[in-house]
C-alpha positions, -999 to +999 in steps of 0.1 A: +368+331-802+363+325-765+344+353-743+361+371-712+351+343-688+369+316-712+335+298-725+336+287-762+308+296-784+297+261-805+310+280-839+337+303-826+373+295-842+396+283-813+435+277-817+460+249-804+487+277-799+507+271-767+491+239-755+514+218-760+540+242-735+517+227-709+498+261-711+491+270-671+456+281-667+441+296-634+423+264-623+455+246-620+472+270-600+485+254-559+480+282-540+511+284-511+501+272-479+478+299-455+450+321-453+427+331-482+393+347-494+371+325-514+338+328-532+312+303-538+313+291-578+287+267-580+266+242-557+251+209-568+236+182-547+241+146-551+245+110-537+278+093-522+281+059-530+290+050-492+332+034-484+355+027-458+348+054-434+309+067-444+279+049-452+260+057-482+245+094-479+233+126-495+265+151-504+266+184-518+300+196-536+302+228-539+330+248-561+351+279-548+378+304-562+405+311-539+420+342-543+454+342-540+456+377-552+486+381-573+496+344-571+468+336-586+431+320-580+427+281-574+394+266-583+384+237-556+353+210-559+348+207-522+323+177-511+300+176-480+288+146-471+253+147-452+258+128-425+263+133-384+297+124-383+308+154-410+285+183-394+314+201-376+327+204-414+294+215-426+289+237-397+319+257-402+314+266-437+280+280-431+290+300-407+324+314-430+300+326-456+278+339-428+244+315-428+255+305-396+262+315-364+275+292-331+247+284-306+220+285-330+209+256-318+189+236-342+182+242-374+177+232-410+208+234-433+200+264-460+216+244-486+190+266-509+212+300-494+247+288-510+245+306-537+269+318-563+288+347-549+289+340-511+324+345-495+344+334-468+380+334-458+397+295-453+430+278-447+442+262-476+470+234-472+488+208-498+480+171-501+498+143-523+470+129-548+483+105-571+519+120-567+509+158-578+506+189-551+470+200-550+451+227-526+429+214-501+407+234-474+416+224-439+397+248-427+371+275-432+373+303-407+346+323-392+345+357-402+359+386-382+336+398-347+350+430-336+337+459-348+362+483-367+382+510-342+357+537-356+323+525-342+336+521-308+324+548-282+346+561-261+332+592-249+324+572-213+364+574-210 
């Protein structure tokens, strides 16, 4: 039998029942268009091959759950491709799970700091992909700057 998180034991006893209904699991779940938190799943380095648009380079996918609260969680693969033309993409994840801030300046990416259980809040929209509706990130968003109503002093006023 499968454990809480859905892995499968190399001996446990599984069962075919309700797979062939098309059984909807959470992975496969498109998330309405808007706003959502996410958390960091895995992160794996690699190579890109190079195409139309980049040359061959160094890219890093890195999985995230969006929580869609009672709609449901979508698992995404997102890739970052290492190169100059791509930093603004890179840039603004970093500093949605907080590793970076703007006007830094320069710096090394802390690939080695995205680590399972990071968050962040991004903009998830639909795109066609071999005729099926799948979740895409258009956009991560930086988190929140003001401080909450209760730390502000007022006793100046």
């Amino acid at each position: 039998m499968a454990n809480a998180n859905g892995a499968i034991g190399w001996d446990d006893e599984v069962s075919d029942e309700g797979l062939e209904n098309g059984e909807e699991r959470d992975e496969f779940v498109v998330l309405p268009e808007g706003t959502y938190p996410f958390t960091v799943n895995k992160m794996e380095r690699g190579s890109y091959q190079g195409g139309d648009k980049l040359p061959p380079c160094n890219m890093v996918k890195v999985g995230v759950i969006v929580d869609g609260g009672e709609k449901g969680r979508s698992y995404l693969t997102v890739r970052f491709f290492m190169h100059t033309k791509m930093l603004w993409k890179i840039y603004q994840f970093l500093e949605s799970v907080g590793l970076h801030k703007k006007g830094d300046g320069k710096t090394a990416i802390p690939w080695n700091k995205v680590v399972k259980g990071l968050t962040g809040t991004c903009k998830i929209i639909h795109r066609d992909y071999k005729g099926e509706t799948q979740c895409d990130v258009d956009k991560w968003l930086a988190p929140a700057e003001s401080a909450p109503a209760d730390e502000i002093d007022d006793s100046d006023v």
